[in-house]
C-alpha positions in Angstrom: 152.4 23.6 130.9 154.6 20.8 130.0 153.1 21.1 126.7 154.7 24.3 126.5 158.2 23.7 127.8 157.4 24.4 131.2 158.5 22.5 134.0 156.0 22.3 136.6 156.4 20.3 139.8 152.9 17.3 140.5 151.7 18.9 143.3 151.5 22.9 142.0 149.8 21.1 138.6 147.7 18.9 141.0 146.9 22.3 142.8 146.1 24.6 139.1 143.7 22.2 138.1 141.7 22.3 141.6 141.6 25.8 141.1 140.2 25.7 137.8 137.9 23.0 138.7 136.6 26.0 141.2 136.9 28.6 138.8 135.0 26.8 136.3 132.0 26.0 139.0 131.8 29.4 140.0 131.7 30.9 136.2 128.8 28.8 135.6 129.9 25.7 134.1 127.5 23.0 134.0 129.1 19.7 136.2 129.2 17.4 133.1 131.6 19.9 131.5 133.7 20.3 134.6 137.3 19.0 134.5 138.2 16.7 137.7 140.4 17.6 140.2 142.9 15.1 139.6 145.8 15.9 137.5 146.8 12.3 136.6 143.5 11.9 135.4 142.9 14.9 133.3 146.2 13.6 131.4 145.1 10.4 131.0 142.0 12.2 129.4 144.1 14.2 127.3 145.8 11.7 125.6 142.6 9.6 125.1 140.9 12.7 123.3 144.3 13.6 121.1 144.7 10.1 119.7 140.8 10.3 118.9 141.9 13.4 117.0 
C-alpha cells in the first residue's frame, strides 16, 4: 500500500498480510508458496527480490 501512496498504520499491514496468509491456505496454495505472516519480513523479502530484478 505504501507502494501506492497509501498510508497504512504496522499493525493494520501486520494484520492484511495474516489475512492473506489465510486466504492463500484456504485457496489452495501449496505452503512453500505461502507468504509469512510477518509484515517486516515480507518487506525485507521484497526488497531482496526487486534488487535481484
Amino acid at each position: 500500500m505504501k507502494n501506492l501512496g497509501l498510508h497504512v498504520e504496522h499493525e493494520d499491514a501486520q494484520d492484511f498480510m495474516c489475512a492473506w496468509h489465510y486466504v492463500n491456505h484456504y485457496l489452495g496454495t501449496p505452503e512453500k508458496w505461502l507468504m509469512p505472516k510477518d509484515v517486516d519480513l515480507v518487506d525485507r523479502l521484497w526488497r531482496i527480490e526487486r534488487e535481484k530484478e
